[in-house]
C-alpha positions in Angstrom: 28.7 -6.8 4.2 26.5 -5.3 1.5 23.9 -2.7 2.4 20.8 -4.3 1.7 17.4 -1.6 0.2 15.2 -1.0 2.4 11.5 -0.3 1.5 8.1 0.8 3.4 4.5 -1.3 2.8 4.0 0.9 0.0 7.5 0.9 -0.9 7.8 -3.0 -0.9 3.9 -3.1 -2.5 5.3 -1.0 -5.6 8.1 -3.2 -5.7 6.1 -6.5 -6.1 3.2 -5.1 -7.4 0.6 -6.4 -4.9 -1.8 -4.7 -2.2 -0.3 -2.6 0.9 -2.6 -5.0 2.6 -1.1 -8.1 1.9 2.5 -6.8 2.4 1.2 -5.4 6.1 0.3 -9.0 6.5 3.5 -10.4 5.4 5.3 -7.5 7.7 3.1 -8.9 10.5 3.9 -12.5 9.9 7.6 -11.4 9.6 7.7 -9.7 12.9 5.4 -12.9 14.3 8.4 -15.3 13.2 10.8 -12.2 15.2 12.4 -11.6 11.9 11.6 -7.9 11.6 11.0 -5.7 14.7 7.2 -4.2 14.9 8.1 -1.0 13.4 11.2 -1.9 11.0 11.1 -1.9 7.2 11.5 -4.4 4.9 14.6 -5.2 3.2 15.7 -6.8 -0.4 16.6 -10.2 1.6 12.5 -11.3 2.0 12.1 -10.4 -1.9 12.6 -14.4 -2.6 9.9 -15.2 0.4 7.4 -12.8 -1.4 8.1 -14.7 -4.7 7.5 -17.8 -3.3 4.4 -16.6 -1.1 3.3 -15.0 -4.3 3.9 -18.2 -6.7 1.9 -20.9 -3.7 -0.7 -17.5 -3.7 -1.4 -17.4 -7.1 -0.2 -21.1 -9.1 -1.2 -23.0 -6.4 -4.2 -21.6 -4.4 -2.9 -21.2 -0.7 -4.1 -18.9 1.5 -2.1 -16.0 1.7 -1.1 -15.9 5.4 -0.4 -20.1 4.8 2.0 -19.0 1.8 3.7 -16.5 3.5 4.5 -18.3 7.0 5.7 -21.4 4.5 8.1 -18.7 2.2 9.2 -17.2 5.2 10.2 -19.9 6.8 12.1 -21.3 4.0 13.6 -18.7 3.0 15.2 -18.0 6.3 15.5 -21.3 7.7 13.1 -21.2 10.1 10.3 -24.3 11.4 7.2 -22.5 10.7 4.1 -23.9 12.4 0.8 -23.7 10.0 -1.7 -21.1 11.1 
């Protein structure tokens, strides 16, 4: 098993180049979908749910949170109810 980076809401921020806070709202949807605990950092695996949150965000015109819960939850495999 590979060790996967981890990063803080700044870290992660840098990283994608957005604002801390619209990473502390993709950390909240995260833990909301119990895929991160409340106070644990993220990790190189939801770098392919920010891209697509970021590509529905920006090419499209979704609504962030929207984006996110519908990257998330394909990216992991999860049924993700709209907000």
């Amino acid at each position: 098993m590979k060790i996967q980076n981890t990063y803080s809401t700044e870290e992660f921020a840098d990283q994608v180049g957005e604002k801390v806070a619209i990473i502390r709202t993709f950390q909240i949807i995260a833990w909301e979908l119990n895929l991160i605990q409340s106070d644990q950092l993220l990790t190189e695996s939801f770098l392919p749910a920010w891209d697509t949150a970021q590509q529905l965000h920006s090419l499209e015109g979704v609504e962030w949170e929207d984006a996110i819960r519908f990257a998330l939850g394909k990216v992991f495999g999860i049924s993700v109810n709209p907000s």
